[in-house]
DRENLODO-245796 format. One record per residue (C-alpha): residue in three letters; chain; x, y, z; residue number from 1. Coordinates in steps of 0.02 Angstrom, whole numbers. Layout:
BEGIN
+------+------+--------+--------+--------+-----+
! code ! unit !     c1 !     c2 !     c3 ! pos !
+------+------+--------+--------+--------+-----+
!  ALA !    A !      X !      Y !      Z ! NUM !
...
+------+------+--------+--------+--------+-----+
END
This chain:
BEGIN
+------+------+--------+--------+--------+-----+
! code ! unit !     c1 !     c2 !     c3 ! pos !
+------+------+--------+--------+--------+-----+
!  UNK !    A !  -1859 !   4409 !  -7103 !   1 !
!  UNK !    A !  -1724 !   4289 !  -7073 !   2 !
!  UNK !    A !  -1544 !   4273 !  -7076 !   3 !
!  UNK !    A !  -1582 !   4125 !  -7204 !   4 !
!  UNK !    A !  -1702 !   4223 !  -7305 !   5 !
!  UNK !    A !  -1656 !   4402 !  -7324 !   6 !
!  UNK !    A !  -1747 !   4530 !  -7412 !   7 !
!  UNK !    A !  -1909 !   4390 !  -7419 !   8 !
!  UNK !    A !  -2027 !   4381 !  -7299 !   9 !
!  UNK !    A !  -2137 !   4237 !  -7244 !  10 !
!  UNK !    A !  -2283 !   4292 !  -7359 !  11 !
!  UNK !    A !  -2172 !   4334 !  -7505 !  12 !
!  UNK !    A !  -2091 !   4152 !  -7507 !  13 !
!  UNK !    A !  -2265 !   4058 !  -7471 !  14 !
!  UNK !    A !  -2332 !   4146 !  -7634 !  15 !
!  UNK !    A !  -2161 !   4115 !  -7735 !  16 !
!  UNK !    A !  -2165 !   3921 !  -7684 !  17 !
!  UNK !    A !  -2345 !   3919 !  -7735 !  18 !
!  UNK !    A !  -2347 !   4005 !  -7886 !  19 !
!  UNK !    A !  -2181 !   3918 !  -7961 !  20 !
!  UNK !    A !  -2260 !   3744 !  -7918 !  21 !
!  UNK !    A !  -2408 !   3782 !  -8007 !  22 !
!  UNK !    A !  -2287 !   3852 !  -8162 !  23 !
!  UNK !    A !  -2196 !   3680 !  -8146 !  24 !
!  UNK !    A !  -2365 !   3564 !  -8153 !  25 !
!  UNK !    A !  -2461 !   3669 !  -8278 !  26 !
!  UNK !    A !  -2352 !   3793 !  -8335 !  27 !
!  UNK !    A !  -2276 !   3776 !  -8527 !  28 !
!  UNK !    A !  -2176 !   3665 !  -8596 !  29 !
!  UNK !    A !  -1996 !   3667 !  -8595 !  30 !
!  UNK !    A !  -1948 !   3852 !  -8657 !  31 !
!  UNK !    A !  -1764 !   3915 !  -8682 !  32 !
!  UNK !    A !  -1703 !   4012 !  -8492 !  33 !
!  UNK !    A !  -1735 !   4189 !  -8582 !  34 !
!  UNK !    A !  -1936 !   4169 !  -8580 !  35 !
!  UNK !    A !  -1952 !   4022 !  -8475 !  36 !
!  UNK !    A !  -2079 !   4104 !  -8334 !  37 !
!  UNK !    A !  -2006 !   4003 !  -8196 !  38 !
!  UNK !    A !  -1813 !   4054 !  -8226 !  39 !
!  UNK !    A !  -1897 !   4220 !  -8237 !  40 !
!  UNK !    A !  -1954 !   4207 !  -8066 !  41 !
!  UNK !    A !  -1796 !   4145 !  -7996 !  42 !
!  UNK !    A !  -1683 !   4279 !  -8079 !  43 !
!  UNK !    A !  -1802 !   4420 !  -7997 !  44 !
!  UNK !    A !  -1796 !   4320 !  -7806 !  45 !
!  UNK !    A !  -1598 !   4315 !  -7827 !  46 !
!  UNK !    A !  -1599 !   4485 !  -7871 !  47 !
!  UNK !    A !  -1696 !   4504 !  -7709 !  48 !
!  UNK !    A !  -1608 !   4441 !  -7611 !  49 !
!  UNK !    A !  -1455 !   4519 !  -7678 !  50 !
!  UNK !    A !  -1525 !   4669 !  -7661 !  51 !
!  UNK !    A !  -1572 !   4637 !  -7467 !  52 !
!  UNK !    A !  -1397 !   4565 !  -7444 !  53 !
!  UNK !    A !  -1304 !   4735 !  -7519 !  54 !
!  UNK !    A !  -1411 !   4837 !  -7418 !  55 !
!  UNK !    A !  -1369 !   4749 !  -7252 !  56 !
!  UNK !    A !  -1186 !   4757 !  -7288 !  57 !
!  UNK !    A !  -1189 !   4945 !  -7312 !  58 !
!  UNK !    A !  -1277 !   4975 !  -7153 !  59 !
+------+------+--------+--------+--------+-----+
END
């Protein structure tokens, strides 16, 4: 993992990337941020990386 990057590693990211594009071609329409799959996806990487970024400070 990288400074850039924390908490995601190389796999992780290439399979984020891939799946959101794929949500953004031929996902659903426009759906309100609560249920809209790829603001889901976003909200659960920040929290991630948050995560990652907490855990680095504390140790």
């Amino acid at each position: 993992m990288s400074k850039k990057h924390p908490g995601l590693s190389l796999w992780y990211r290439f399979r984020w990337r891939t799946l959101w594009l794929l949500l953004h071609v031929m996902g659903p329409a426009e759906l309100p941020d609560a249920i809209d799959p790829r603001r889901r996806m976003e909200r659960e990487r920040a929290a991630r990386v948050a995560k990652a970024t907490e855990g680095a400070r504390t140790a």
